[in-house]
C-alpha positions in Angstrom: 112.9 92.7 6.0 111.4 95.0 8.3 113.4 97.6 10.8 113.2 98.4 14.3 114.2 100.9 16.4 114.6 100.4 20.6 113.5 103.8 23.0 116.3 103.5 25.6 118.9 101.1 26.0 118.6 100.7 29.9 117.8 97.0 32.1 114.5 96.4 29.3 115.8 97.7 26.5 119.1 96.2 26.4 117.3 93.1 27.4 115.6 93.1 24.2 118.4 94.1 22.3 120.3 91.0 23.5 116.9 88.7 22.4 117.0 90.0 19.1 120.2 89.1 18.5 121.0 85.8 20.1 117.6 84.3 19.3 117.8 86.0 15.7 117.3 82.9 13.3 114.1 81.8 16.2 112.3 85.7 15.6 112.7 86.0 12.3 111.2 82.2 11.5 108.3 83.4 14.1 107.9 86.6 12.0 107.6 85.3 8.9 110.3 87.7 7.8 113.7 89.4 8.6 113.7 91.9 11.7 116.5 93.9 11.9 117.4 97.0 14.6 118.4 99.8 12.9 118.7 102.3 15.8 119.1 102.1 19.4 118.0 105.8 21.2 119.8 106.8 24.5 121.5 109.8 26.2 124.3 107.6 27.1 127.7 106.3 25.1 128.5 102.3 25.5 132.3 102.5 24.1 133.2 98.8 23.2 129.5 98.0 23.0 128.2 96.2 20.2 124.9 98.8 20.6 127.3 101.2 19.2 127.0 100.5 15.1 123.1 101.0 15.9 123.4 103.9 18.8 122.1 107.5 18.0 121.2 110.2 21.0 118.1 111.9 18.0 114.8 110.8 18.5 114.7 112.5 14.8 116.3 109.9 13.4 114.1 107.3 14.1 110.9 109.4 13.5 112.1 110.6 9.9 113.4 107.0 8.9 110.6 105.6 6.5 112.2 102.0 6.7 111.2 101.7 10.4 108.0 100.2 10.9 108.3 98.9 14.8 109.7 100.9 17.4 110.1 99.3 21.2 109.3 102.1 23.8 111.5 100.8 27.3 112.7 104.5 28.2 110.6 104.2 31.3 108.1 106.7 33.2 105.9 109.4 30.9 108.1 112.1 29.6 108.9 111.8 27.2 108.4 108.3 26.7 104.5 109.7 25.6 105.4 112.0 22.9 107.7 110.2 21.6 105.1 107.1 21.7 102.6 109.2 20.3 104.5 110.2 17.2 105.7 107.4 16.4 102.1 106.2 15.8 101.3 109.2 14.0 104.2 108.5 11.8 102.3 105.2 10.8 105.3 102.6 13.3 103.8 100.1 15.4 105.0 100.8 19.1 105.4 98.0 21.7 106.3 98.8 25.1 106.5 97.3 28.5 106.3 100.8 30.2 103.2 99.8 32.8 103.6 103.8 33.9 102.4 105.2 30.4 99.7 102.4 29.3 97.9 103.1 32.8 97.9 106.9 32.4 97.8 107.2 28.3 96.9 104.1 27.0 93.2 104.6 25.6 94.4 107.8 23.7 97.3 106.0 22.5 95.5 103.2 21.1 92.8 105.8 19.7 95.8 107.2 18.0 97.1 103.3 16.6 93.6 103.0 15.0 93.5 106.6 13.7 96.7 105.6 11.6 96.2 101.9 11.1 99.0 100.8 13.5 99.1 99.0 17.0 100.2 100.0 20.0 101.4 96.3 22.0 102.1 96.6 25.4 102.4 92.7 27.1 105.0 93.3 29.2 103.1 96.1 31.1 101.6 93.7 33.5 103.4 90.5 34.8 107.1 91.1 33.0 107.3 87.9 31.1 103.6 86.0 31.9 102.2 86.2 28.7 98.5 87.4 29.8 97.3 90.5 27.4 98.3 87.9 24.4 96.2 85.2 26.7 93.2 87.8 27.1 93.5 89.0 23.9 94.2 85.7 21.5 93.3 82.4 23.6 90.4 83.3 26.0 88.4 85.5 23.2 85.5 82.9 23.3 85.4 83.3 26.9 83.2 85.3 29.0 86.2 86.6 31.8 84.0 87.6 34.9 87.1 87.9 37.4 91.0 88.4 36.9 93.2 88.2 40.2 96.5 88.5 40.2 99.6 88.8 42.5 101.1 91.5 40.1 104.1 93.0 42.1 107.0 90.8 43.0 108.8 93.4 45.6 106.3 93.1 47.6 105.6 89.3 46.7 109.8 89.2 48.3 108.9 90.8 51.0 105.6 89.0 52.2 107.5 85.7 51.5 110.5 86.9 53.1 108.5 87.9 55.9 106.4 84.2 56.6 109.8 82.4 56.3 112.1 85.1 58.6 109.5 84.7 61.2 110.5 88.2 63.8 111.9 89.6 61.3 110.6 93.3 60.2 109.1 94.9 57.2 112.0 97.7 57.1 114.4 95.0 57.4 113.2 93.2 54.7 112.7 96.2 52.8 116.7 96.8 52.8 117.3 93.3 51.9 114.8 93.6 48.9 116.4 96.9 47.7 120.4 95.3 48.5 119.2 92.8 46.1 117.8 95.0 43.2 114.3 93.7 43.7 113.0 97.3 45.6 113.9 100.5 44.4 115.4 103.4 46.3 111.9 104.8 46.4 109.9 101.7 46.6 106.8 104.0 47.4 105.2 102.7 44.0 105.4 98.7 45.2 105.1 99.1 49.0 102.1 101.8 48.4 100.5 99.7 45.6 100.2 102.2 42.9 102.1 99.7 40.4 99.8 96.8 40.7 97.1 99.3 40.7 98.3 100.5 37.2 98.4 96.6 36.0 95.1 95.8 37.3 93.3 99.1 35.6 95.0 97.8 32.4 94.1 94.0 32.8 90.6 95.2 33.3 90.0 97.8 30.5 91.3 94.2 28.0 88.6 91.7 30.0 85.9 94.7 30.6 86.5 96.5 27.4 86.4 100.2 28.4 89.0 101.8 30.3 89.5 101.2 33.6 91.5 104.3 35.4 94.0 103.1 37.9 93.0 106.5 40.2 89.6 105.0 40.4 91.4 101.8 41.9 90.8 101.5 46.1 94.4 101.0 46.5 96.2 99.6 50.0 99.4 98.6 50.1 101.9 96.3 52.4 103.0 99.2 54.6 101.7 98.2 57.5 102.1 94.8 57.4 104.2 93.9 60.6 106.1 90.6 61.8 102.9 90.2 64.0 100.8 90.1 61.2 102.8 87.6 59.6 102.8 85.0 62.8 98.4 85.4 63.2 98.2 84.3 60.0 100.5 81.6 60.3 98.6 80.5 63.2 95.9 80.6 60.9 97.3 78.2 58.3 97.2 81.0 56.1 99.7 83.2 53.9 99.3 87.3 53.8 99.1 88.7 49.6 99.0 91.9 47.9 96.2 90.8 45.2 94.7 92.9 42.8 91.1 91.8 41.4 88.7 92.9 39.0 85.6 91.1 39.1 81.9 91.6 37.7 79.1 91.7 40.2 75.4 92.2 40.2 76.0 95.9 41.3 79.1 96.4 38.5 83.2 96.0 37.7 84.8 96.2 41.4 88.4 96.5 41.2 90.4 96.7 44.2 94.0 96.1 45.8 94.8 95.2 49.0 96.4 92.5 51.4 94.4 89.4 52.1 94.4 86.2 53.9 95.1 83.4 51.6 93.9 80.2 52.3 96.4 77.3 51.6 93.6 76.0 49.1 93.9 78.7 45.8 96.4 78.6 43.4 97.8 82.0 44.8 98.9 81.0 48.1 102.0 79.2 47.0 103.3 82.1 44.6 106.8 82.8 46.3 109.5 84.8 46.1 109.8 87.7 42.9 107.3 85.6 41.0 104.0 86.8 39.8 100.5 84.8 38.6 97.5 85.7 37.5 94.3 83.6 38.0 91.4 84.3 35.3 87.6 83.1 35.5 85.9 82.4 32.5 82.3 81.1 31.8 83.7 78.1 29.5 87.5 78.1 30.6 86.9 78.0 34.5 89.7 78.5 36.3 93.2 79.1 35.0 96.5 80.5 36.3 99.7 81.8 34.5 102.4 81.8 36.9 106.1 83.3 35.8 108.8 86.1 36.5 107.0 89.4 36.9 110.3 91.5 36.1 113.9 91.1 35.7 115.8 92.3 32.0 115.9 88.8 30.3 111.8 87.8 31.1 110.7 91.4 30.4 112.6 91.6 27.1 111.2 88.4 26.5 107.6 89.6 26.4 108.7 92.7 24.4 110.3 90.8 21.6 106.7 88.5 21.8 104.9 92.0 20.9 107.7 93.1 18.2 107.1 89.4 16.6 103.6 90.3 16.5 104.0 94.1 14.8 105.5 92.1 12.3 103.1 90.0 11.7 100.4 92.7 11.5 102.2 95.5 9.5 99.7 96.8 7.8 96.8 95.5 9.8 95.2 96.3 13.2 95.5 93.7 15.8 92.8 92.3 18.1 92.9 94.0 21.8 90.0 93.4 23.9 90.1 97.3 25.0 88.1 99.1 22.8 85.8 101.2 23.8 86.6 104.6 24.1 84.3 105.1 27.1 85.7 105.5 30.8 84.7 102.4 32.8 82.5 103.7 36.4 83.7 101.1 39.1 81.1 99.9 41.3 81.7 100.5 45.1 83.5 98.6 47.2 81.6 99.1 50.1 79.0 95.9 49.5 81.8 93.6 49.5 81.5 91.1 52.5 84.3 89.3 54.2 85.8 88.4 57.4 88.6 90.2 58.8 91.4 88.9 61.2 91.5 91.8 63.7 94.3 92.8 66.3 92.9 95.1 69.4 94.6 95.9 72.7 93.6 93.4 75.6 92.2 96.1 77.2 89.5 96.2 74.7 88.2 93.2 74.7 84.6 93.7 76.4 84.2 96.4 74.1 85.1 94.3 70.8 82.8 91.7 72.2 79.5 94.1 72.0 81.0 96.2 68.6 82.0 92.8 66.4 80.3 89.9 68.0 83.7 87.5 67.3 82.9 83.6 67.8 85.9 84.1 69.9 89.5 85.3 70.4 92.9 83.8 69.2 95.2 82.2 70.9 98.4 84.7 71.4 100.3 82.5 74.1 101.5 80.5 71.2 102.9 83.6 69.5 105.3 84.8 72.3 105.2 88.5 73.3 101.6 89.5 72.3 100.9 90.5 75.9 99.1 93.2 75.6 97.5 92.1 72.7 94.7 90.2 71.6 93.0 88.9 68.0 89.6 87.7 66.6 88.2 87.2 63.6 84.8 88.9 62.4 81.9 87.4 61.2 80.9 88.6 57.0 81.1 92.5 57.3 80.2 94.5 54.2 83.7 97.1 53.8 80.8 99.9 55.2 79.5 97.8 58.1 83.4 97.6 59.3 84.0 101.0 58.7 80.4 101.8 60.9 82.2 99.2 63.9 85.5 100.6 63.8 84.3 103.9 64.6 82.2 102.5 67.0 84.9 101.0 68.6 87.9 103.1 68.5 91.6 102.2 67.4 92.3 98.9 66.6 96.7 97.8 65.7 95.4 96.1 62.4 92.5 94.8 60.1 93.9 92.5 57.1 90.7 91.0 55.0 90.3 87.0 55.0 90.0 86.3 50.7 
């Protein structure tokens, strides 16, 4: 038998709590041995319960207990989710977590600390909530040379794009409320809308494929924002679907890693990711092309991934796991400027002489078709590096949008 211990008994850890119990006879046959929670950690009283034979509110009881060998980290946020992470490791327990926050900011230390004291530190429900990917990267591509890794890695904003294309009119703040009424935003959605989470997922996807650490502040980062019900209808025009993707990718000048929205053609396995869910599509030099597509959050598929990582501290007690991030080293990202790509454009009618001489379009779009766009226009660009459309746009002036054609 080997004990646990669960850091927080909130949406995750609750979750997990409720795997481990209903799908008891399933773990423990996967573990090759009993698992059994021994303490549950939280501020809070559950009167009636059944958290409450295993409930204490002392982190000391957990670190002090020899008997626990795994603890699950789902408190949330980085204090003091890291020193309690990083004691725990010190103490000789293997730590899994799912707290995206903490591996982004503190994971290469943390994992320099596993090692130190022959532990692991698992973390696959950091990115994509129950898509199994780190397990993918780390176990079932290993003979693979991964050159790119895209992902649509935040399903807020995935609701709200989706949302969007089939509410045609409707606005982003509107959709907004209706993602936060239905638990899907938070109150502050700053860190979907703004892009810092799938920035944090990305910079840990791509310290596992690129082995040295990627740091998610080195990440060009643009969120949905500005994304508008206009936006929406061009690219429906188009025949295509707007995305917030994340990518890392190796290129002749270095690791580029970037989020932003794009223009989705209806070809690639991203366009028809809907809704909450998330997917990831990896390149390998043998593999090709593959996708993992599943629910990016929610209590029961997040749990899920958690218990995968505490079924796998079981299995290694006493020996280090495989994990593709390694190096202690800080990844340098190559520029994004070199990057070339088309670009759907909006200007104001008024402008159009001078967008002719700046961007040299084949031509301008259609807006009858898309009702009020009056005073409006849109064209597409030809290739532009990232630098040559920053040189035109301040050549030109103001333009209403710019959303990049993947």
């Amino acid at each position: 038998m080997i004990k646990a211990a669960i850091l927080g008994y909130g949406t995750v850890g609750s979750g997990v709590y409720n795997v481990l119990n209903s799908n008891t006879r399933l773990v423990n046959e996967r573990a090759g041995r009993e698992i059994e929670v021994k303490y549950v950690l939280d501020l809070r009283d559950f009167p009636g319960d059944p958290v409450e034979k295993q409930l204490t509110h002392e982190f000391d009881d957990i670190i002090n207990d020899d008997e626990v060998k795994i603890v699950v980290e789902v408190m949330g946020g980085l204090h003091p989710a890291f020193e309690f992470t990083k004691r725990c490791l010190e103490e000789g327990k293997n730590v899994c977590t799912s707290n995206k926050e903490l591996v982004a900011e503190h994971g290469l230390e943390l994992m320099s600390v596993a090692r130190e004291n022959d532990v692991n530190y698992f973390f696959e429900a950091s990115c994509g909530g129950g898509i199994p990917i780190i397990r993918a990267l780390n176990d079932c591509l290993t003979a693979d040379d991964i050159d790119q890794i895209t992902g649509i890695l935040n399903g807020t904003t995935n609701f709200i794009l989706t949302e969007m294309a089939e509410n045609p009119g409707v606005s982003f703040g509107k959709t907004l409320k209706q993602a936060q009424k239905k638990g899907f935003a938070e109150r502050d959605p700053g860190a979907d809308i703004d892009a810092y989470d799938p920035a944090r997922k990305i910079a840990i996807l791509s310290s596992i494929v690129f082995g040295s650490s990627v740091d998610y502040k080195d990440v060009y980062t643009e969120g949905i924002r500005g994304i508008t019900s206009e936006d929406i209808r061009y690219a429906a025009t188009l025949g295509y679907a707007i995305k917030l993707l994340a990518e890392a990718k190796r290129t002749e000048e270095g690791i580029r890693v970037y989020v932003a929205p794009f223009l989705v053609d209806p070809a690639h396995p991203l366009y028809s990711v809907n809704g909450v869910m998330n997917a990831v599509y990896v390149h390998g030099n043998m593999l090709g092309d593959a996708v993992f597509t599943g629910a990016g959050a929610g209590s029961l598929p997040t749990a899920s991934a958690v218990v995968a990582d505490v079924i796998d501290a079981a299995r290694h007690d006493g020996k280090r796991a495989y994990c593709g991030w390694k190096h202690d080293e800080k990844l340098v990202l190559a520029s994004n400027d070199g990057i070339r790509r088309k670009n759907l454009v909006r200007i104001y009618t008024e402008d159009e002489g001078k967008a002719n001489k700046v961007f040299s379009p084949d031509g301008f779009l259609d807006t009858i078709s898309l009702g009020e766009l009056e005073d409006e226009i849109a064209f597409i660009t030809p290739e532009l590096s990232e630098e040559e459309f920053d040189n035109k746009v301040r050549a030109f002036g103001k333009v209403i949008s710019r959303i990049r054609f993947y």
